[in-house]
N, C-alpha and C positions, 0 to 999 in steps of 0.2 A: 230812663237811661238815655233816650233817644234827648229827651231834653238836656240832659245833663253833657252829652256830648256835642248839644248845637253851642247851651254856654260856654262850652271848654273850646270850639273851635273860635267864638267870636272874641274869648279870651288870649290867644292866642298857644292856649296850655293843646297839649295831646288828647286827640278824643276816639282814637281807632279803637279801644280797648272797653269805651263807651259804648260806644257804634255796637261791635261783636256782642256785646252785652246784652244790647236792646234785641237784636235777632235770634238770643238763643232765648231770650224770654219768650218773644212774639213766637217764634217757630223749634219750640224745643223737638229734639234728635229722638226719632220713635215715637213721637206724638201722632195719633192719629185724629180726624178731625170727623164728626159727624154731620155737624151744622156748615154744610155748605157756604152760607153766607159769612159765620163768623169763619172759615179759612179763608175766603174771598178779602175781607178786611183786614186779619192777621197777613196774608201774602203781600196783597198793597203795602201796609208800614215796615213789611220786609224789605220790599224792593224800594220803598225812598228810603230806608235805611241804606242799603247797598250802595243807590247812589251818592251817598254821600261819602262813604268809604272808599267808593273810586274818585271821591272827589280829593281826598285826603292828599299832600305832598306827601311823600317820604321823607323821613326825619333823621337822614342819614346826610353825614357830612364828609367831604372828603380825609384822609388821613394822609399826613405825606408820608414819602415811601422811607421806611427805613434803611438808613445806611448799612453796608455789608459789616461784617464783624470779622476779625482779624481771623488766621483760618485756625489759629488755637481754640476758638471761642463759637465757630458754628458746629449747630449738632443738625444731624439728620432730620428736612423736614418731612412732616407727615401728612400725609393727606388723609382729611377723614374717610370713614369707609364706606359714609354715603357718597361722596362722590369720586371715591376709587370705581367704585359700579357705575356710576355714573358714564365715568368715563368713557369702560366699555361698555356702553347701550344698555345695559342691566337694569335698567329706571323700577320695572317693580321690585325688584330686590331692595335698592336703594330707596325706595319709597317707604319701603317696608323697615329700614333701618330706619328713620326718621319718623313712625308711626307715637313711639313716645314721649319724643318732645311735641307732641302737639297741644295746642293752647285747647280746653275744652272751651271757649268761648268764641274758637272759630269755626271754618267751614261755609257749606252754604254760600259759597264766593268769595268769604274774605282772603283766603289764598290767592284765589286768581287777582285779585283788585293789590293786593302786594305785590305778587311777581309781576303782573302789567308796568304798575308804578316804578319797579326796582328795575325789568329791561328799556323802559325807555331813560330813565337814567342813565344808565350804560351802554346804551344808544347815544346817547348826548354826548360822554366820556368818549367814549370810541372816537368818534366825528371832531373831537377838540383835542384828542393826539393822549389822554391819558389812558395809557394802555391797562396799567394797575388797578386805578381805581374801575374802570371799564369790566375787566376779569372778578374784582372784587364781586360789583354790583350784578353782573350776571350772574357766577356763581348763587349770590342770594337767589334771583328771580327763578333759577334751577330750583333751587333748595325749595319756592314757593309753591313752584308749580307741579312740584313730587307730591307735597301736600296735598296739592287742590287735586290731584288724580287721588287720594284716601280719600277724602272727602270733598268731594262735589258736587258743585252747585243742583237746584233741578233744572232736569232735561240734559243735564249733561251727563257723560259718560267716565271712567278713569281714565281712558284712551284722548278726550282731551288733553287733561294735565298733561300726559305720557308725550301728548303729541308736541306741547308746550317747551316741557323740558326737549325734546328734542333739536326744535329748533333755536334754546340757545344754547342748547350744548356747539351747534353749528356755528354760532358767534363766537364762541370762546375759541375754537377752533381756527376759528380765521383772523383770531389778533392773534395767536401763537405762531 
């Protein structure tokens, strides 16, 4: 898989789903390891896995903003209910809402290595005056880092993630 994802990056096709792939093999969820040495060598092709996943761009493009709709023709928008919680600091609530879209091929860092990817993006938006796309792309890196607090990396804790979304909930805050 790990091969399969260096071709597809040198290809210039999508290989984060490759990547995810090759670390739930190498380091399947509940696996316990005896052999010292072979966890030793399964962790290493974990972590150059990893870094290759935060090597990844984000495959997201901007969208222009939709124009307003006459007032016959808007309906009430909705905010999902993960990030109604959100909103007000509720993160493992909202976390918890978000438990079953989770991709069983991630974890183990691929959340954080998305939401990293997706706030500096919206770092960048921010800094170049596009407010939209900015709120867009944080909201994700929120939405990632709910994730990476379910399931986190080792050595890390939930309160990470929790910690993570916190601080871009504070960005979206400060373009609004």
């Amino acid at each position: 898989m790990e091969e399969a994802g260096d071709a597809a990056v040198a290809e210039g096709e999508p290989a984060r789903s490759l990547y995810a792939k090759a670390q739930a093999l190498l380091m399947p969820v509940g696996r316990m390891w005896g052999d010292r040495e072979e966890y030793d060598q399964r962790m290493e092709a974990f972590t150059r896995v990893q870094q290759k996943l935060y090597a990844l761009p984000l495959e997201y493009k901007p969208v222009p903003t939709p124009q307003p709709k006459p007032a016959s023709q808007t309906s009430t928008a909705s905010v999902a209910p993960w990030r109604a919680l959100a909103a007000e600091r509720r993160f493992v609530e909202a976390a918890e809402l978000l438990r079953p879209t989770a991709d069983s091929y991630s974890g183990m860092g691929a959340y954080a290595a998305e939401g990293y990817s997706a706030e500096s993006v919206a770092d960048d938006a921010a800094k170049n005056g596009d407010a939209a796309w900015a709120r867009s792309m944080y909201e994700h890196a929120m939405r990632s880092y709910l994730m990476y607090a379910l399931f986190p990396g080792r050595g890390d804790s939930e309160d990470y993630g929790l910690g993570l979304a916190e601080e871009v909930l504070k960005k979206l805050e400060r373009l609004e």
